[in-house]
C-alpha positions in Angstrom: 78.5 49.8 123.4 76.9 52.3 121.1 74.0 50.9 120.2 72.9 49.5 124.2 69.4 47.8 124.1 66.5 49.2 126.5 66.5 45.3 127.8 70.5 45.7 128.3 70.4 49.3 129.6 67.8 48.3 132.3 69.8 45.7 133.6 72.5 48.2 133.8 70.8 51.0 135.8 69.5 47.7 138.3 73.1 46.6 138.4 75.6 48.7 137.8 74.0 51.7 140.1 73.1 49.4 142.7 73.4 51.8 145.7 75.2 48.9 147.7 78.3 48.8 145.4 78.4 52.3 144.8 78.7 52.8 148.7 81.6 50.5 148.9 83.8 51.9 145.9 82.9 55.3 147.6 84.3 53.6 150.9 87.2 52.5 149.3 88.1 55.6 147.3 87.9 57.8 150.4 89.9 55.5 152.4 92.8 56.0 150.3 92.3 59.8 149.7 92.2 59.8 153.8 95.4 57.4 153.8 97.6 59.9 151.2 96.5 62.8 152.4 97.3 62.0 156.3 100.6 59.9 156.0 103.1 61.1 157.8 101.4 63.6 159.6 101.1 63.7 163.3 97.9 64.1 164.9 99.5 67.7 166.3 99.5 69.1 162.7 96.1 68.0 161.8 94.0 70.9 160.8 90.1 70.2 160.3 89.8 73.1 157.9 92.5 71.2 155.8 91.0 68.3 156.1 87.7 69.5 155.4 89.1 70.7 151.5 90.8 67.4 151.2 87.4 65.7 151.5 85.7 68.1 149.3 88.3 67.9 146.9 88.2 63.9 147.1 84.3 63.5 146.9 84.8 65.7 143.5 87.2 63.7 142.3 84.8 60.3 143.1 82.0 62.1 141.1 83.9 63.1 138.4 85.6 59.8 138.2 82.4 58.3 138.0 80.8 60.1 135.2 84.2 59.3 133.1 83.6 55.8 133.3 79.9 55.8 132.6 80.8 58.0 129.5 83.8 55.3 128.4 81.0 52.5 128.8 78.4 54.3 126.5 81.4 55.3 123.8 80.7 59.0 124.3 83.0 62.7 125.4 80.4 64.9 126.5 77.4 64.3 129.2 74.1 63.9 128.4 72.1 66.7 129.2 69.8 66.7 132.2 66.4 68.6 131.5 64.9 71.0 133.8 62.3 69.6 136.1 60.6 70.5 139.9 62.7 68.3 142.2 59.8 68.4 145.1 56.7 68.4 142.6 54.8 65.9 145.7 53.1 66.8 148.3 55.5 65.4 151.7 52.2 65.3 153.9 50.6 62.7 151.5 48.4 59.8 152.6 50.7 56.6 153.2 48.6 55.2 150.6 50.0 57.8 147.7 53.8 56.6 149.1 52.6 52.8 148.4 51.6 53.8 144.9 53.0 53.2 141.0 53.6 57.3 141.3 55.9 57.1 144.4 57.6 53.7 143.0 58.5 55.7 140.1 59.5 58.7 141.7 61.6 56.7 144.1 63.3 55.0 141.3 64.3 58.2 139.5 65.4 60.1 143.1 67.8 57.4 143.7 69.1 57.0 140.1 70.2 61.1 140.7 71.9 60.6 143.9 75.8 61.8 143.3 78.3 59.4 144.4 79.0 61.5 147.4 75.3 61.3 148.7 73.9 64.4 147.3 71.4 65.4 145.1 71.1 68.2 142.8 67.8 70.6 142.4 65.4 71.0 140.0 65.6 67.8 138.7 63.4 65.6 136.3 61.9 62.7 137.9 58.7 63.2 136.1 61.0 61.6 133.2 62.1 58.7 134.8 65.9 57.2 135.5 68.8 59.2 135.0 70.4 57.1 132.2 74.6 56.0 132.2 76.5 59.4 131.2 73.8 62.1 131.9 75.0 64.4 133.8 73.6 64.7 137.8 71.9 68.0 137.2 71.7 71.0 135.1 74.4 73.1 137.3 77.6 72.5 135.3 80.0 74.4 138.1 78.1 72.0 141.1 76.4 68.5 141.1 75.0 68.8 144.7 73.7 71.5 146.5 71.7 72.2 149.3 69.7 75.1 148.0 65.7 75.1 147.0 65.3 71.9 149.7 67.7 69.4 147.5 68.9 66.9 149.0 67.2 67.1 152.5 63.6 66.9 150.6 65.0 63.1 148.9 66.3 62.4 152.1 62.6 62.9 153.9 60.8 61.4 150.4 62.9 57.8 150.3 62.8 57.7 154.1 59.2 57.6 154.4 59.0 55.7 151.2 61.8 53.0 152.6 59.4 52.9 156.0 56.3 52.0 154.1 57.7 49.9 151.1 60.7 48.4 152.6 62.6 49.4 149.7 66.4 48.8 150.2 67.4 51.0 147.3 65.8 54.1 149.2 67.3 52.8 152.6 71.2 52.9 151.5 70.0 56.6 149.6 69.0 57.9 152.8 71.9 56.5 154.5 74.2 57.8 151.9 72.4 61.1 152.2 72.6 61.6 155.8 76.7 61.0 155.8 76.8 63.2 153.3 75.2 65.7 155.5 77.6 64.4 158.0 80.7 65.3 155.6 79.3 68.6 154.1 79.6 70.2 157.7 81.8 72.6 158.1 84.2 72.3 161.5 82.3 74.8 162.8 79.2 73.6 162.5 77.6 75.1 159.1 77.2 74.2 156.0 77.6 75.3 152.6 75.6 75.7 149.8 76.8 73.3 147.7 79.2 70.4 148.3 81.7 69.5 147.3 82.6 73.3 147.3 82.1 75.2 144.2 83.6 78.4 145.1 82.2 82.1 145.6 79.2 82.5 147.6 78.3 78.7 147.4 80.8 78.0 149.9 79.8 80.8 152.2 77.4 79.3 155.3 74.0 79.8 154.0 70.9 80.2 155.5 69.1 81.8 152.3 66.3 79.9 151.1 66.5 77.6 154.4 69.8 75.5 153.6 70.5 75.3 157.2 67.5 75.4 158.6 66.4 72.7 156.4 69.3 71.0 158.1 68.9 71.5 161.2 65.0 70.3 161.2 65.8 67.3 159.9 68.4 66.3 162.4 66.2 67.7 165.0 63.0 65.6 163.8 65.7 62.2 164.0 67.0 63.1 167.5 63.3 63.6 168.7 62.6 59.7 166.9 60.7 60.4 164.1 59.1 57.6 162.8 60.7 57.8 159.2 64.2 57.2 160.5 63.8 54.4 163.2 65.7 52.2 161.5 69.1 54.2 161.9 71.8 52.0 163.3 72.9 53.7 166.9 76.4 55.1 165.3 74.9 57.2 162.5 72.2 58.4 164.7 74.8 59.5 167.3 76.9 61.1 164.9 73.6 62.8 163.4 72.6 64.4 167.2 76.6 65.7 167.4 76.0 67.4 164.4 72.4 68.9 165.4 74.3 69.7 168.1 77.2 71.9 166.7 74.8 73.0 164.1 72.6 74.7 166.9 75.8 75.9 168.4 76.6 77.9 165.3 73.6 79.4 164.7 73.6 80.6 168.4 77.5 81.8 167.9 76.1 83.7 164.3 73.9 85.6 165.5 74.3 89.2 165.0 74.1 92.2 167.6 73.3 95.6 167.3 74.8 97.5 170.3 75.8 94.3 171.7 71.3 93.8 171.0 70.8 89.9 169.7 69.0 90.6 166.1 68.6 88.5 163.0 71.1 86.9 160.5 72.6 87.1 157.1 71.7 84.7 154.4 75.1 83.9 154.7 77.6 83.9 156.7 81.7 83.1 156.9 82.1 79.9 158.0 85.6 80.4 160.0 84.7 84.1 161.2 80.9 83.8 161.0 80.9 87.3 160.3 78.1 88.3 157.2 78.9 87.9 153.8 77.2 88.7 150.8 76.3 86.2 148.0 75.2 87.9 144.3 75.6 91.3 143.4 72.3 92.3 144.7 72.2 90.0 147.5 74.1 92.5 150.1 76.0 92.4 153.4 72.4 92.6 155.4 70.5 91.3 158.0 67.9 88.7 156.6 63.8 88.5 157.5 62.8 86.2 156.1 65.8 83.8 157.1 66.5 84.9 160.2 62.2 83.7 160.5 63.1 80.7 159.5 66.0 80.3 162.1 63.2 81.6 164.8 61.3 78.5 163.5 63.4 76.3 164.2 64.6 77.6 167.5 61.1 77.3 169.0 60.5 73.7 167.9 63.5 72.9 170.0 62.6 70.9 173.2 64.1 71.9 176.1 65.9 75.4 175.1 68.9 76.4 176.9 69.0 79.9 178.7 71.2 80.9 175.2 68.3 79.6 173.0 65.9 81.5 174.8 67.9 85.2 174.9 68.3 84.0 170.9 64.7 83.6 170.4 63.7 86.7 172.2 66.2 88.5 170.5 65.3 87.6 167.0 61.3 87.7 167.7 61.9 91.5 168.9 63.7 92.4 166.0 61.2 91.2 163.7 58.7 93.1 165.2 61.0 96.2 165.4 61.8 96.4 161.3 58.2 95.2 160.4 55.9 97.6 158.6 52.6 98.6 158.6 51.4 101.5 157.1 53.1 100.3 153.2 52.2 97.4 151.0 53.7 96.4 147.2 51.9 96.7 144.3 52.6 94.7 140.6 51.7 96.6 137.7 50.5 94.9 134.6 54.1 95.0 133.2 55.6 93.3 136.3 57.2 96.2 137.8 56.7 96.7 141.8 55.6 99.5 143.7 55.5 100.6 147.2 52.5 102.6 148.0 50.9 103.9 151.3 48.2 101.2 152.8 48.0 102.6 156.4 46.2 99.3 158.3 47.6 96.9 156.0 49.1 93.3 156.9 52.3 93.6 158.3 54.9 93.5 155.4 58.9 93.4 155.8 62.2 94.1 153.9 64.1 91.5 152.9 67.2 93.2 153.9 67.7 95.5 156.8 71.4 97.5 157.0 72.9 96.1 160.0 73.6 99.7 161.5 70.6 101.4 160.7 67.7 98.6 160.1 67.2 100.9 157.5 65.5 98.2 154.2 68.3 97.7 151.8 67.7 97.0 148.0 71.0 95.7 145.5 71.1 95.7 141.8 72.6 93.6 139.5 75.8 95.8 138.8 76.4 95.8 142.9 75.2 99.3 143.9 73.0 99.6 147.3 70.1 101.5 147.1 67.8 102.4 150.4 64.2 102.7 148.2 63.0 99.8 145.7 62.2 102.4 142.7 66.3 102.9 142.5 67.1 100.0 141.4 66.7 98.6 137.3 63.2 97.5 136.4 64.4 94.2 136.1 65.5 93.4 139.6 62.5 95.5 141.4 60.4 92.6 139.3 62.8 89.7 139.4 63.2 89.4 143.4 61.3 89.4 146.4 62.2 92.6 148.3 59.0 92.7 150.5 57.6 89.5 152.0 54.8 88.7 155.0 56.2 85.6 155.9 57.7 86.2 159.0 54.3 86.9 160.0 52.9 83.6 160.1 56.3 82.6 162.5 55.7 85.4 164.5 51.8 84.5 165.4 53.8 80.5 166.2 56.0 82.5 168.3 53.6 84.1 170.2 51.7 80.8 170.9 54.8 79.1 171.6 55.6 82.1 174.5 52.0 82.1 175.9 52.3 77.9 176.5 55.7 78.3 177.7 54.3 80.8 180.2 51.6 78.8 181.2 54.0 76.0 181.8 56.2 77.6 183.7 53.6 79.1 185.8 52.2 75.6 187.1 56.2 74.0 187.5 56.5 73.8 191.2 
């Protein structure tokens, strides 16, 4: 086994990681997990939260049983290493003609090859360099092999779907269905999800809405529900258990919300997910109400068709906090060394903390050894230039909200 062919390993990434068998074996290993973890236990005593662990705990063991056999097959301990590489280096709004090309076919064959066994994917991977290969590991992230975070997962999801519509590619059919029940089995009972799945521990099991985990989500169920054309091939059960989840998913966020003097604000980055009280993630990443995700949540919330009085006291809510913290007298300026300033630009484009103290709204800033600080110049010149602590982007969903309450005026004015 040591000295494997290219002819010999080729037929073994088309056979022995054909997504059809892999699905089956996943099947089958889950159905006994479910079997030994439930017997003997009445239906009374069943706890979701329990249950949820037991899955995680099984879908780690399926991916770490995995790996162990690919490694006993190639005659080797360790895992290969994965190189670093720009999971979503495409552009997703692409002529059909690009996904009909060598490029995509390529791509398509590497996303697919880096699917985990539980559905997921990792991020930052290297398609650019072709197949994952028998042994390698299923991303760079020793402590996770699936995540959520930087658009993983639900960006392969969205590339093999389209690709599947326009190629008929089976392979990419059974990774988006795979995919999408992994979504399914990463949500939490009540209706978030983490980070990373299965859980990894610390702030990666928290409910996260930084860098648009959820609300990556949540769009994508909500594109399915409203029939997107990349997913009309769903068979009726998954897409009714997908619109249960956008459902409950919708419910939480609602439920999360936080209030100042019983005022509907913003959100966290992340969140408990039995409490749904905030919670804080890195050192520097603070108990805090979010901008720029509690934007993207407002993002979301408008697209929704038909909101419910509850969506509609959420989206005001959130839209007038934004435009309560928001400044516009201040702007940040980088230095030649990298460092960040805030200086006085009265008239400038309206700018906004990342963080806002929940009690005060006053901006927050965090440091790597977990002190709060209430000005950017107290904290060590490596984090003032190593995070974003003033952004404009909830500017842009701000001018959509505004556009979305002017139609919704107009169309409420001419409803008999």
């Amino acid at each position: 086994m040591r000295f494997l062919t290219r002819f010999s390993l080729f037929f073994l990434l088309v056979f022995y990681f054909d997504p059809a068998p892999r699905t089956t074996a996943l099947a089958e290993h889950k159905a006994h997990h479910a079997n030994k973890t439930r017997k003997g236990k009445p239906d009374s005593d069943f706890n979701p939260w329990s249950a949820y662990r037991d899955r995680s705990e099984s879908d780690r063991a399926l991916i770490d049983l995995t790996l162990a056999k690919e490694l006993e097959f190639i005659d080797r301990e360790a895992p290969l290493p994965v190189a670093n590489g720009a999971s979503h280096d495409f552009d997703p709004e692409a002529e059909d003609s690009w996904y009909r090309s060598p490029t995509a076919r390529d791509l398509a064959r590497a996303m697919v090859s880096y699917q985990s066994p539980a559905g997921g994917w990792n991020k930052n991977l290297p398609y650019h360099e072709g197949p994952r290969q028998p042994g390698q590991a299923f991303g760079r992230n020793s402590n996770y092999t699936a995540t959520f975070d930087n658009g993983a997962t639900i960006s392969e999801i969205r590339f093999l779907a389209r690709f599947h519509r326009l190629n008929g590619s089976e392979a990419a059919r059974d990774a988006v269905e795979s995919g999408l029940r992994y979504v399914l089995r990463s949500q939490y009972p009540s209706g978030g999800w983490p980070q990373v799945y299965p859980l990894a521990g610390s702030y990666h099991d928290a409910m996260t809405f930084n860098d648009g985990a959820m609300t990556n989500i949540a769009e994508l169920l909500v594109d399915i529900e409203s029939g997107h054309q990349d997913f009309h091939w769903l068979d009726h059960d998954l897409e009714t258990a997908l619109s249960q989840s956008r459902n409950r998913a919708i419910d939480v966020i609602l439920a999360s919300q936080i209030k100042q003097n019983e005022v509907l604000s913003g959100w966290c980055q992340q969140h408990d997910p039995v409490t749904l009280a905030p919670a804080s993630a890195r050192a520097y990443e603070m108990i805090s109400l979010s901008s720029k995700e509690s934007s993207q949540i407002l993002d979301l919330l408008i697209s929704l068709p038909d909101p419910t009085p509850e969506i509609l006291d959420s989206i005001r809510g959130v839209a007038s906090w934004l435009n309560k913290v928001r400044f516009d007298d201040i702007s940040v300026r980088r230095e030649a060394n990298g460092d960040r300033i805030v200086v006085d630009q009265p008239g400038e484009r309206p700018i906004w903390a990342r963080f806002y103290e929940i009690e005060t709204n006053r901006p927050l800033f965090g440091d790597r050894d977990g002190s709060l600080h209430y000005k950017l110049e107290e904290i060590s010149f490596e984090r003032r230039r190593g995070y974003a602590w003033y952004m404009s982007d909830p500017a842009s969903t701000l001018n959509r909200y505004e556009k979305w309450k002017a139609k919704r005026e107009k169309q409420l004015a001419t409803t008999p």
